[in-house]
C-alpha positions in Angstrom: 85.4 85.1 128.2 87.8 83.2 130.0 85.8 79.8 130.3 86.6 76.9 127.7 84.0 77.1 125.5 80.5 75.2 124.9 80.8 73.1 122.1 76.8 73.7 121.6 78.0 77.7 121.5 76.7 79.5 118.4 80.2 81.3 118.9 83.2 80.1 116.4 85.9 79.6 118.7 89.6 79.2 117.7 90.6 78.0 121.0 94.2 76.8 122.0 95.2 73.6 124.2 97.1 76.0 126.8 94.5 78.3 126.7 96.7 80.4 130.0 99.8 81.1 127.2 98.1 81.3 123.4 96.2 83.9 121.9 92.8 82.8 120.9 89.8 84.4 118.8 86.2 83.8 118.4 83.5 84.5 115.9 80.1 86.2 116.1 78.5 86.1 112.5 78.8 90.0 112.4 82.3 90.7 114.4 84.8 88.6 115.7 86.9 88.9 119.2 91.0 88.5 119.8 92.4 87.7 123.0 96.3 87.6 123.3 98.0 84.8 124.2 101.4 85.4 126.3 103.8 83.0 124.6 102.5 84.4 120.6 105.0 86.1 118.3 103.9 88.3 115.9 103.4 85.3 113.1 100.6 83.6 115.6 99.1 87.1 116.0 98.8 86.8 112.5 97.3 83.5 112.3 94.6 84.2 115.3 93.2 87.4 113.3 93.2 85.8 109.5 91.4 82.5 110.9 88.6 85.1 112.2 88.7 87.0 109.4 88.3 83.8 107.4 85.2 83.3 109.1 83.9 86.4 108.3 84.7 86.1 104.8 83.0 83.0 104.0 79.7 84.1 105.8 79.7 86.9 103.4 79.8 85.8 100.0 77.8 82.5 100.7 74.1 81.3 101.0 74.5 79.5 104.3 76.2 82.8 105.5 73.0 85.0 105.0 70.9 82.2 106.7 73.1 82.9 109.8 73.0 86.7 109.2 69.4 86.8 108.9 68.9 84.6 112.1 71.6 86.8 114.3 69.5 89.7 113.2 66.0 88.1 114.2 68.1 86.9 117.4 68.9 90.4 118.3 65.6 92.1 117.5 62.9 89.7 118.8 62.0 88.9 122.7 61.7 85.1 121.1 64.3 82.7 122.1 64.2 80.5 119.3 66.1 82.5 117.2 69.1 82.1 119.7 68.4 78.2 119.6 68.3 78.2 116.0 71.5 80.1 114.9 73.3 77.6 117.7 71.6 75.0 115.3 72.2 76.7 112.0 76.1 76.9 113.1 76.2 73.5 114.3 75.3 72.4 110.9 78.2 73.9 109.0 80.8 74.4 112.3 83.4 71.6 110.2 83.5 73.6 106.7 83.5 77.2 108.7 86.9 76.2 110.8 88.5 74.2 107.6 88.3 77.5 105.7 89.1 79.9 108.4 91.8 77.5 109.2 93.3 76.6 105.8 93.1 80.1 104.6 95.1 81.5 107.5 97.7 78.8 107.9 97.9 78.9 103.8 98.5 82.9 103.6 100.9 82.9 106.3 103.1 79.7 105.1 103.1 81.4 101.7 104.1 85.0 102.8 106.7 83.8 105.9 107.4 80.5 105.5 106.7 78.4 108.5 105.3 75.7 107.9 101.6 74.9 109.5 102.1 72.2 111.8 104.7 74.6 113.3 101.6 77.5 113.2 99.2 75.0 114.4 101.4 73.7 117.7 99.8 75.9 120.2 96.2 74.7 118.4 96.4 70.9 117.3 92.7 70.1 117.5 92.5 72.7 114.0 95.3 70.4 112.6 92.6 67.9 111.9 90.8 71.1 110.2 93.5 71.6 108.1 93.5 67.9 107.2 90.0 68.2 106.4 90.2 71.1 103.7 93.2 69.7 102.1 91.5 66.4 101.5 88.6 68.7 99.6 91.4 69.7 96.8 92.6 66.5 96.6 96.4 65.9 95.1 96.4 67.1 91.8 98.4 65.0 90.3 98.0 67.2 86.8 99.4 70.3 88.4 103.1 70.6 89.5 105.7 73.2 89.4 106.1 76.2 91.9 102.2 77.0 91.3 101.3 73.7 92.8 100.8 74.7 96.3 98.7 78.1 95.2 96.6 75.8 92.8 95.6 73.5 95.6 94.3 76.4 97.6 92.2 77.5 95.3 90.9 74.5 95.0 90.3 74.2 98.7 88.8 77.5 98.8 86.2 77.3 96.1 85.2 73.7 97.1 84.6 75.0 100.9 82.8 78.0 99.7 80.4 76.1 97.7 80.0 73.8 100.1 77.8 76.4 101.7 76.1 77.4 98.7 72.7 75.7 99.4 69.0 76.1 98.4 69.1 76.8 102.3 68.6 81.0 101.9 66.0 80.6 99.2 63.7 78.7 101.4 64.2 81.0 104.3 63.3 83.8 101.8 60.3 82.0 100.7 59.2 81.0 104.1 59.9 83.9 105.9 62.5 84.3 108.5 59.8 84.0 111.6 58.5 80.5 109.7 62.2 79.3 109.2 63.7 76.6 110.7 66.3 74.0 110.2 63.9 71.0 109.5 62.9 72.9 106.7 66.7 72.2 105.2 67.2 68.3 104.1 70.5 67.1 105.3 71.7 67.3 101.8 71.2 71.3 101.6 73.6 71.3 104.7 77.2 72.7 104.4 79.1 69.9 106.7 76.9 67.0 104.8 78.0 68.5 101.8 81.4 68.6 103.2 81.7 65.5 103.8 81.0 64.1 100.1 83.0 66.5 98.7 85.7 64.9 100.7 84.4 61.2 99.9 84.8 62.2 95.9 87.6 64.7 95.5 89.5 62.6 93.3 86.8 62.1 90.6 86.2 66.3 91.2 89.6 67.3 90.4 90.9 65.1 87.8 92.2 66.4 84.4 91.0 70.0 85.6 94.9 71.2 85.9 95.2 70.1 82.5 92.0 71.4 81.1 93.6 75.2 82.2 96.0 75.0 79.2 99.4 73.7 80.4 100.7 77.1 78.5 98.9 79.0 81.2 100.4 77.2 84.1 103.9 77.2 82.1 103.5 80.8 82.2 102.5 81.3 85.2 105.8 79.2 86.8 107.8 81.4 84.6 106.1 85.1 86.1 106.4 83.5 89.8 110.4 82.7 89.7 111.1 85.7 87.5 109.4 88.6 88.7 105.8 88.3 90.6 105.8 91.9 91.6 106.2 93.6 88.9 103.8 91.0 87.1 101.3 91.5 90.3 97.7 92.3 88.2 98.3 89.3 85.7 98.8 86.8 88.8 96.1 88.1 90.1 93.9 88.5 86.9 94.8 84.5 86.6 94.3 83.3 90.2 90.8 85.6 89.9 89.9 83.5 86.5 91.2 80.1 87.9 89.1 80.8 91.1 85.9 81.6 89.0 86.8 78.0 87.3 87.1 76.1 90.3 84.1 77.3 91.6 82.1 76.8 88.7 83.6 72.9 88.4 82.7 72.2 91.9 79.1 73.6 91.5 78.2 71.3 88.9 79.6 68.2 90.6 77.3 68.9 93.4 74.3 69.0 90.4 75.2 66.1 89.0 75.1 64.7 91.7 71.6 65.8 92.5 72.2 68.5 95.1 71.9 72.6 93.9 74.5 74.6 94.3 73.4 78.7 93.9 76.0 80.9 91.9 76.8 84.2 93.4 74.6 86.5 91.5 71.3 84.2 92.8 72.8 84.4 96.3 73.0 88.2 95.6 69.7 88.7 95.1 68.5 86.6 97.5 70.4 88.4 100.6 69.1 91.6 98.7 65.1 90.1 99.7 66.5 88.8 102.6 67.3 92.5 103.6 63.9 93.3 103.0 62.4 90.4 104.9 64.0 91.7 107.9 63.2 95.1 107.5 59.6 94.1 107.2 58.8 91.4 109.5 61.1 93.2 112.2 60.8 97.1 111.3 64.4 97.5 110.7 65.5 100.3 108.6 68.5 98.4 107.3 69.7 98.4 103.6 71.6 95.6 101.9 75.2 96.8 100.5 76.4 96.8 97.4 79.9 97.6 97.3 82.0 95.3 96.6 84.9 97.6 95.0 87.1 98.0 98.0 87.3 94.1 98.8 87.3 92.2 101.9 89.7 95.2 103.4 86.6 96.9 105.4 85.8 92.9 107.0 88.9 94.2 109.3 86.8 96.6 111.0 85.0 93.8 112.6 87.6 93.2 115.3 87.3 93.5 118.5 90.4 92.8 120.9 89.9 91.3 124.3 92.7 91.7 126.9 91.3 88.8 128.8 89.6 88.4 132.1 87.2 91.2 133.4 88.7 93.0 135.9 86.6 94.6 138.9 86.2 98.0 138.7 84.6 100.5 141.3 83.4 103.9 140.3 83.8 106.6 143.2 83.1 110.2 142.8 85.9 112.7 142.7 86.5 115.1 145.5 89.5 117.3 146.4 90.2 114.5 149.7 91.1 111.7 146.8 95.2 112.0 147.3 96.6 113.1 144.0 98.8 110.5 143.7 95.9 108.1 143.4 95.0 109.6 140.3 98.6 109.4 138.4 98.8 106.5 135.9 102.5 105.5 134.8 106.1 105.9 136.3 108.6 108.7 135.5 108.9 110.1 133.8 105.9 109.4 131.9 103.2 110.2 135.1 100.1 111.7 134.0 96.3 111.7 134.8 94.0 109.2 132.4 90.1 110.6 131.9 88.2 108.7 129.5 84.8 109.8 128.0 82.5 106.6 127.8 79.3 105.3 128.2 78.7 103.4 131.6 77.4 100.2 129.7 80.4 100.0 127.5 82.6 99.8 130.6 80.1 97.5 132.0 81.0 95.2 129.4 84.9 95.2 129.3 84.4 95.8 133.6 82.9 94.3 136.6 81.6 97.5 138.2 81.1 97.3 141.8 79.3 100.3 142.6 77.3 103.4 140.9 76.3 101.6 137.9 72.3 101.7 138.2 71.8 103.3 134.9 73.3 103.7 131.3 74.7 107.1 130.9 77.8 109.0 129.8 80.7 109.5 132.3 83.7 111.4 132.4 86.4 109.7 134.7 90.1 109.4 135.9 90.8 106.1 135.2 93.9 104.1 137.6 94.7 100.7 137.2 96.4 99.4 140.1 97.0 96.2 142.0 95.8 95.1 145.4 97.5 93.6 148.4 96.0 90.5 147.3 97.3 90.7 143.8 94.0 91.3 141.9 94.3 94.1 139.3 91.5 96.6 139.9 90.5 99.9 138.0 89.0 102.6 139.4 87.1 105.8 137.9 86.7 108.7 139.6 83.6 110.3 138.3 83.7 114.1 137.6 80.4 115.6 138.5 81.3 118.8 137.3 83.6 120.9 133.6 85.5 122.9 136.5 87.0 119.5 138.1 88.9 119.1 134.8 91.2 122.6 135.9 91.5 120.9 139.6 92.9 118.0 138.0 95.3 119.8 135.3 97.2 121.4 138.6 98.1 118.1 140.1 100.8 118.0 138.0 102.6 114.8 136.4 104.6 114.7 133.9 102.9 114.8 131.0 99.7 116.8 133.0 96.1 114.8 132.0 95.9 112.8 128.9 91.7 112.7 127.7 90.6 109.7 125.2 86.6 109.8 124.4 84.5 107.9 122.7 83.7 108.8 119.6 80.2 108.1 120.2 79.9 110.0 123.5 81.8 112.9 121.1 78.8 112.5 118.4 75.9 113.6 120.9 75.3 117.1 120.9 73.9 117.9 124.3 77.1 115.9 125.5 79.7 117.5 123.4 78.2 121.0 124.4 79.1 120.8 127.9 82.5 119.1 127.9 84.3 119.4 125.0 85.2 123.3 125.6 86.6 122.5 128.9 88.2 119.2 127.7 90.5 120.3 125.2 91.4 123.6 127.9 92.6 121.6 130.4 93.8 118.5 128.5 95.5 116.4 125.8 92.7 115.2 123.9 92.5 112.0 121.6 89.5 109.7 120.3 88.7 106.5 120.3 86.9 105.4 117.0 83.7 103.0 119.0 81.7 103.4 115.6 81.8 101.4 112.2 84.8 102.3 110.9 84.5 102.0 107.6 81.6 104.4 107.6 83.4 107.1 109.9 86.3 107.3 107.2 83.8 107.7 104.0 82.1 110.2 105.6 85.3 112.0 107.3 86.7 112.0 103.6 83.8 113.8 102.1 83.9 116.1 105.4 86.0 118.7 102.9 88.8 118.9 105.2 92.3 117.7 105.3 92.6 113.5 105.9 95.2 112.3 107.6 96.3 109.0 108.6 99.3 106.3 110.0 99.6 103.3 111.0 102.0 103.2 114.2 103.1 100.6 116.4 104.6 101.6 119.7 107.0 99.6 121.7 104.8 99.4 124.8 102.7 97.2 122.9 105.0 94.3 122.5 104.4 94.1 118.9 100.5 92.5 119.5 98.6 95.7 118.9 99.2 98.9 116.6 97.3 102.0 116.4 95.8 103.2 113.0 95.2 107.5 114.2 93.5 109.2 111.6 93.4 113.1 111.8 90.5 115.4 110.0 91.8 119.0 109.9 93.7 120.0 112.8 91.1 118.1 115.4 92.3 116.0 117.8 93.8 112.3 116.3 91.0 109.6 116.1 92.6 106.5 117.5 91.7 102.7 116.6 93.4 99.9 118.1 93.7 96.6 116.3 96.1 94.1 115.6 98.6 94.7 112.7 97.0 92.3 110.5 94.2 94.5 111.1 96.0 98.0 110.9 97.4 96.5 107.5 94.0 96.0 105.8 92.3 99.0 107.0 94.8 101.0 105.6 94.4 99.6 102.5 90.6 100.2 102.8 91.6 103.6 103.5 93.8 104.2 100.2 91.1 102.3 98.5 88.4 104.6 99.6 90.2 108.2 99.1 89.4 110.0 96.0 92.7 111.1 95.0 96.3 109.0 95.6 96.8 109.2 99.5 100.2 108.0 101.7 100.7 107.4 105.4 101.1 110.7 107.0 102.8 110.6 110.5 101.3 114.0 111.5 97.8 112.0 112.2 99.6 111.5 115.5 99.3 115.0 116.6 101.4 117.3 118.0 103.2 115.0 120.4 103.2 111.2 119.3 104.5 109.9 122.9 101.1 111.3 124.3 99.6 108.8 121.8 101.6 106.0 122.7 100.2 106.2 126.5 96.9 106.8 125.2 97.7 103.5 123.4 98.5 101.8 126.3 95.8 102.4 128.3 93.4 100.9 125.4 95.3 98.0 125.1 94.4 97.3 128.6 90.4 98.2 127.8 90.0 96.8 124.9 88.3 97.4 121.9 84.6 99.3 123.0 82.7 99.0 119.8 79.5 100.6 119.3 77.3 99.1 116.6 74.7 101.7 115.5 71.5 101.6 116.2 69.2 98.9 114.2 
């Protein structure tokens, strides 16, 4: 979406002054979108994914969270409207807290890891300045804490105050009630995140005082000491001791909201209570869903939630192929890297990331030339040249080109049999085949690793993308490379998910690419300019 958004919106946006020459991102409770900006180095990049991922994060571990999941679901599955109207009013109701964390978090990690400072991150976005402000007031100054763990101390103070600032009696009621009785009178103000918020705010001070103390001054001593000497090689004791401080923190802030008369949840009762929530849904909406339980590979497999928008829609027009289209309308690129470009998709996937013009009366699978070009008037156009016909694909692979005809299909479209029995045969004749990966990716690699053959996979950035985008290819046996775009933020954490996930030790492997990598880099190219097409599965 190009417009600037609704305030009322149930989106999250993170949404920049200029909006023409910074990236920006915006949240929908189960994914969230990235739209580079032109001016952004790779640090804003960065920024733009964390703060979504943020978002993400804190909906998942928190009470408030599963109110909002439960009504996106109910939203999705029921002809009734007020389940739209109510997640608007369910958002509205914690929108401060959610952009405090998102935007503290990100801003924190990247300060920490590069060193620039935030209000030189923040320039492009000073409206989430005041954010900032916000979530630094909740850990207050600390006066008890000083040395070079100062700064990480603070943070984890910010982030367990913010978390259990959404850790309300709010999902127990909605569990009680029932999801189709819900609604946000039900909740007094107090059980509300940005109420709670703003108290927390109002008595920091009295929160925080004489907890750095309280965690044994030998422990921060010690900590110091491990951070200037060595904190690499001392890596699962800094962690072991931020994970206990963080359980501390939590803990300190949850009874400060009971003594003050307001319940705060602890995780294992907000556990359960998503765990009953799941089976609300599945019974007042007949959804076979299941809750999940794993929680060993961390917040890694969150990154499969992205979703990267290019920007504007452009128009496209779908036209049949014939022998009277000139061949040269077909070629994609400039020498000496010409080549033909068919993508497998479904129509309504390019519906979404397109304006189609013509042909689109139905939802179905198409196999097309794609060509971007620009007309006299300046307006970027795409157009797809259906083929009707297997046998077109050996028409097309004498036109020559450079590089002949490069194929990318949708995993998906790939996934249906009475599809895959027609076309693939005559695909991978004629051309050089890759895959988008349009399903949950975190499910497609667990079951791709227990497939019994070979896993491959890379991470590779190619200079064509300026640096914005990589592409994480993954490669089962010898089949054709399985290609996800993200950003490298993104690319970063799904790898990890992926050396998490394998049962043995595995490393990058630069073979996932294929035979011929630069084929992959065009391929790359060409879904930098489409944009993520995410499939959810069915409900």
């Amino acid at each position: 979406m190009d417009e600037v958004p609704d305030p009322d919106d149930h989106i999250l946006w993170f949404f920049p002054e200029e909006k023409a020459q910074h990236g920006r991102g915006r949240f929908g409770q189960d994914h969230w979108q990235v739209t580079p900006g032109g001016l952004d180095d790779e640090i804003v990049s960065r920024m733009i994914t964390l703060h979504e991922a943020g978002h993400m994060a804190l909906n998942s571990s928190t009470a408030w969270g599963g109110v909002l999941q439960a009504v996106l679901v109910a939203s999705r599955s029921s002809p009734d409207s007020r389940f739209t109207a109510l997640l608007g009013k369910l958002v509205g109701a914690c929108r401060l807290t959610h952009e405090a964390y998102a935007t503290h978090s990100s801003v924190f990690d990247l300060t920490r890891t590069t060193g620039v400072e935030p209000q030189v991150l923040l320039s492009g976005y000073p409206g989430y300045w005041e954010h900032l402000g916000r979530a630094l007031a909740a850990g207050s100054l600390m006066p008890d804490v000083d040395g070079s763990s100062w700064p990480y101390w603070r943070a984890v103070a910010v982030t367990s105050a913010l978390a259990v600032c959404m850790q309300t009696p709010a999902l127990e009621q909605l569990v009680e009630r029932g999801i189709t009785r819900f609604h946000l009178a039900d909740v007094p103000e107090r059980h509300r995140p940005d109420w709670r918020f703003g108290l927390l705010r109002r008595t920091a001070d009295d929160l925080w005082a004489g907890f750095g103390a309280a965690f044994a001054k030998d422990a921060w001593a010690e900590i110091d000491g491990t951070m200037a000497a060595d904190p690499l090689a001392r890596l699962p004791e800094l962690k072991l001791f931020w994970s206990r401080l963080r359980r501390l923190a939590i803990e300190r802030v949850s009874l400060h909201f009971e003594a003050l008369g307001h319940p705060a949840p602890r995780t294992p009762e907000v556990r359960e209570l998503k765990r009953r929530m799941v089976e609300l849904l599945r019974t007042e909406f007949s959804l076979p869903i299941t809750f999940d339980t794993d929680s060993e590979l961390g917040t890694f497999g969150f990154f499969d939630r992205e979703r990267i928008r290019p920007g504007a829609r452009p128009e496209a027009v779908l036209l049949p192929l014939t022998e009277a289209v000139e061949p040269e309308r077909l070629l994609s690129g400039g020498r000496p890297d010409r080549h033909i470009y068919v993508i497998a998709r479904r129509l309504s996937d390019l519906a979404d990331r397109y304006r189609l013009t013509a042909g689109a009366t139905r939802d179905r699978v198409i196999v097309a030339v794609q060509v971007r070009r620009q007309r006299s008037d300046g307006v970027d156009v795409v157009e797809l040249y259906e083929l009707d016909d297997p046998a077109r694909l050996r028409f097309l692979a004498g036109l020559g080109g450079d590089h002949g005809v490069l194929a990318n299909v949708s995993l998906a479209c790939a996934a249906d049999d009475a599809w895959r029995v027609v076309w693939r045969g005559p695909l991978e004749e004629s051309c050089h085949v890759t895959h988008v990966v349009d399903l949950p990716f975190t499910d497609c690699v667990r079951a791709w690793m227990q497939s019994g053959h070979r896993f491959r996979y890379v991470v590779q950035g190619f200079s064509a993308l300026d640096g914005r985008h990589v592409v994480l290819a993954v490669r089962i046996g010898d089949e054709a490379p399985l290609l996800t775009l993200c950003t490298p933020t993104a690319g970063f954490a799904l790898s990890e998910f992926i050396v998490r996930a394998a049962p043995s030790p595995i490393e990058p492997d630069s073979a996932a690419l294929g035979n011929d990598p630069n084929l992959v880099a065009l391929a790359a190219v060409h879904l930098a300019e489409e944009g993520t097409i995410y499939r959810s599965p069915e409900p």
